[in-house]
C-alpha positions in Angstrom: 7.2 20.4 -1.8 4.8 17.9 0.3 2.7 17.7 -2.3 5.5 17.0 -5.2 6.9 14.5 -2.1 3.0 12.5 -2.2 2.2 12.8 -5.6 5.9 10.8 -6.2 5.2 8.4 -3.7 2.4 7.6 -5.0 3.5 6.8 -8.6 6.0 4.5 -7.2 3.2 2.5 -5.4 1.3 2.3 -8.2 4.0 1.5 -10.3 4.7 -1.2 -7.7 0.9 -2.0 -7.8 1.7 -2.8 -11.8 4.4 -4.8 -11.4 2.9 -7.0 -9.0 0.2 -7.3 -11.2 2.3 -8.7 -13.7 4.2 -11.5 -11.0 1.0 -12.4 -10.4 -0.7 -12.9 -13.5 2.8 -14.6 -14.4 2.5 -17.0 -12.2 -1.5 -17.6 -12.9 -0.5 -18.8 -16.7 2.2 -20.6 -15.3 0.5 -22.5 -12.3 -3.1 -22.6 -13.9 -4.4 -20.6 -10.7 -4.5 -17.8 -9.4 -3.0 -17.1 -5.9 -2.1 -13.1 -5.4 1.0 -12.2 -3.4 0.2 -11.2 -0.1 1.2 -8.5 1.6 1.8 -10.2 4.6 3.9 -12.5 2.5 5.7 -10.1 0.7 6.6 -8.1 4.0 8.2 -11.4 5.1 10.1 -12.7 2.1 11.8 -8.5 2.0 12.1 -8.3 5.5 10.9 -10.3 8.4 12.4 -9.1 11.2 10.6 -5.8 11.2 6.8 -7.6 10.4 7.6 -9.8 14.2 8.6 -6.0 15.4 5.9 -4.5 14.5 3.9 -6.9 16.0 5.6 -6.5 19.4 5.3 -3.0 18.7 1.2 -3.4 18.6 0.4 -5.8 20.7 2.8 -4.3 23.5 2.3 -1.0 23.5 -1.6 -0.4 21.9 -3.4 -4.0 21.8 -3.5 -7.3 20.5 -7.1 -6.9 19.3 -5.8 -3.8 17.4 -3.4 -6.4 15.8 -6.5 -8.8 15.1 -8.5 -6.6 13.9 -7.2 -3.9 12.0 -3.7 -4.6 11.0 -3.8 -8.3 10.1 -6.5 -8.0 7.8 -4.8 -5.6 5.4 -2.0 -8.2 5.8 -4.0 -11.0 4.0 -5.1 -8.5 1.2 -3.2 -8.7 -2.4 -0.3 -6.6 -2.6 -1.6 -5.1 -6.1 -4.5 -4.2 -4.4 -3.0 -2.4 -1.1 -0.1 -0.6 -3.4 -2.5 0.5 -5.8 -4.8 2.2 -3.3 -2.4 3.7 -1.5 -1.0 5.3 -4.1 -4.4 6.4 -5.4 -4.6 8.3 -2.2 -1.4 9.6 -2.1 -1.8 10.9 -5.5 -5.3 13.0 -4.5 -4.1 14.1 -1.6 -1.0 15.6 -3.3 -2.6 17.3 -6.4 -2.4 20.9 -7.2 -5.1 23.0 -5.7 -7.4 24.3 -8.7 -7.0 27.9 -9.7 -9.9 30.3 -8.3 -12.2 31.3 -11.1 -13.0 34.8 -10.6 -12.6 37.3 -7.7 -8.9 36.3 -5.8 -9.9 35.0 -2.5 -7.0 35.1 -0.2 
């Protein structure tokens, strides 16, 4: 059940991966350059309130270097991009186990 659970989350990112693909290359012919959506940017244009929580949430309670350094980066990277790795990995972690060729080992 986890594994159906990961495997369809991940399809969903990457379908979301796709479409932002599409928005982006959209507005590249229509501007004449290219500027990918951030995530960052997209987290505030859905919902901003919880992007200022969760960075309360960090800097309170871990560290505001952890904010710095690991969580603002991903922040500035293209939404395509994040989506479509994390539902790479969310795919390989939820595929079937392969069947045992030979002796059952149990």
């Amino acid at each position: 059940m986890i594994r159906f659970f990961l495997r369809s989350l991940g399809l969903v990112l990457l379908a979301l991966a796709f479409i932002f693909v599409i928005y982006d290359g959209m507005r590249l012919i229509a501007d004449r350059k290219f500027f990918p959506t951030k995530v960052g940017q997209f987290w505030s244009d859905v919902h901003a309130n919880s992007l200022d929580g969760l960075r309360s949430a960090v800097e309170n309670h871990i560290s505001p270097g952890v904010w710095a350094l690991a969580v603002q980066p991903v922040l500035e990277q293209p939404t395509a991009l994040v989506f479509g790795v994390l539902g790479v990995i969310l795919i390989v972690f939820g595929r079937k186990k392969k069947p045992l060729i030979g002796y059952a080992r149990d």
